[in-house]
C-alpha positions, 0 to 999 in steps of 0.5 A: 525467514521467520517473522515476529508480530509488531502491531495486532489489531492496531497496538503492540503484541505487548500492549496490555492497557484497556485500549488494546484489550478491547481491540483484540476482543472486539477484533476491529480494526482501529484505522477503519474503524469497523471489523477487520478484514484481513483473515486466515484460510477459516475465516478467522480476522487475522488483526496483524497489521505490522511484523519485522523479520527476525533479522531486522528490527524494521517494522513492515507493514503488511496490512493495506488498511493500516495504511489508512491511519489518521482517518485515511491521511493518505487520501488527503495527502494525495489531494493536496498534492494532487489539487493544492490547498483547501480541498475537501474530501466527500464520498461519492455517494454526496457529490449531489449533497453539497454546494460545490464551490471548485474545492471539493474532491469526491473519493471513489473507493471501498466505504467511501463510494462505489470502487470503478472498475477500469475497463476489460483487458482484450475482453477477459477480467477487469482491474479496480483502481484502489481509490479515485479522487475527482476534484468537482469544479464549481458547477458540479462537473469533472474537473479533473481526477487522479488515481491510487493504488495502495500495497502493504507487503504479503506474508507467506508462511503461518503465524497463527499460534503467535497471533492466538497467543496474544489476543487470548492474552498470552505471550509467545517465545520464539518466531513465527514461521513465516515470511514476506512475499518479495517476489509478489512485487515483480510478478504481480504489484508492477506489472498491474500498476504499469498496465493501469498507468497506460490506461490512465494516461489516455484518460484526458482528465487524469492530469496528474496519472497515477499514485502508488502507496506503499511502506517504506521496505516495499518502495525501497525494493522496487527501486531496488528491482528497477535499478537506478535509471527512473529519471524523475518528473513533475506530475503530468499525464502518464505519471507515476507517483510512490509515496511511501510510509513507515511507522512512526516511533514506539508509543506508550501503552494503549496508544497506536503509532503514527504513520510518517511520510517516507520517500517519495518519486514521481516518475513516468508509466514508460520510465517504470515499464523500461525498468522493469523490462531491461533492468540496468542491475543485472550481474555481470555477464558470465556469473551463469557459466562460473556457476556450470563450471564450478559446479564441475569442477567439484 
């Protein structure tokens, strides 16, 4: 299925204001603001941050630091979720800076703090949770902490010449020939988030479990994928939050769209797991048989 570019290095592919130039030059990434990090095989920043499919106009992010619009808006969304009003978010590295007063919310996770790793699995590789967020109560202590994994959608194919064409200042007719990867969210983005749920849960602290950030398109394939059985529940131990997030409407030149809030579940790691392991979509039985004999009868 063929892809075309919605936002490179933060602005439309159309975007030829002096905002847009500097970043396609520069080759940094607005919503970081340092250099991009997303890159081809050679090295070279790639700066795609959304496409759409040719099919449907829907813009798709693909790129997880785009998520980080509005100075990490997604960070703070959680904690205020997560902790109330009022709370204010520190890197890690300043919790011993500050004079901690119960509202104060150190964030653990690249360019804010030290990433934590959560410990080995059966004694072989170990898993990084995206972001901590830990509220510091007002003696300095752990008061209580929730975590978050953030997923943009991963592409397959190539869409390197569409990509050269526009940050040498060029147009590109046609599409890409490239796609988006689906089946990366059953084989890899649920199971990880299922076994870091459970490991979550038995951390007494992690009050409110485990927060999955993600664009509109993928939430709405998981849920696809899950079937229609997630029973919702409050934030607690064990849980399982989505949020998600789309772009917000096109914007005029030199200017960058904003992020909007989407749906939203908060579910359980057992009601995820019981999904995803005995879906209740399946086809009706037999579809396997009509195929053999369909195909015998030809």
């Amino acid at each position: 299925m063929a892809l075309n570019l919605v936002e490179i290095f933060g602005y439309a592919p159309s975007d030829e204001s002096a905002e847009a130039k500097v970043a396609r030059k520069s080759l940094n990434c607005p919503f970081i603001q340092c250099e991009c990090t997303k890159r081809f095989r050679d090295g070279t920043k790639s700066g795609v941050c959304t496409v759409k499919q040719t099919v449907d106009p829907s813009p798709i992010i693909c790129c997880p630091n785009r998520l980080y619009a509005g100075d990490y808006g997604i960070l703070k969304d959680v904690a205020l979720e997560a902790f109330g009003n009022g709370v204010k978010l520190i890197s890690g590295k300043q919790v011993a800076k500050v004079d901690h007063d119960g509202r104060y919310v150190a964030v653990f996770g690249k360019r804010w703090g030290k990433e934590l790793r959560l410990p080995k699995r059966g004694g072989r590789g170990s898993y990084f949770v995206d972001w901590i967020l830990a509220l510091i109560a007002d003696n300095g202590h752990l008061r209580e902490f929730v975590a978050l994994e953030v997923q943009a959608i991963d592409t397959t194919g190539n869409y390197r010449a569409e990509r050269d064409a526009y940050v040498k200042g060029g147009q590109f007719q046609g599409s890409s020939a490239a796609g988006l990867n689906w089946e990366n969210v059953s084989k890899r983005i649920l199971p990880q988030i299922i076994y870091k749920g459970h490991v979550l849960r038995q951390e007494r602290l992690c009050t409110k479990g485990l927060f999955f950030i993600c664009p509109v398109p993928v939430y709405a394939r998981i849920r696809e994928r899950l079937g229609g059985t997630l029973r919702p529940y409050a934030p607690q131990p064990g849980a399982l939050t989505f949020r998600s997030y789309d772009l917000g409407p096109e914007v005029s030149a030199g200017e960058r769209r904003t992020l909007l809030a989407g749906d939203q579940l908060t579910t359980t790691i057992d009601q995820v797991a019981l999904a995803f392991t005995a879906p209740s979509n399946l086809p009706e039985a037999g579809v396997y048989q009509n195929a053999i004999e369909a195909e015998l009868r030809r």
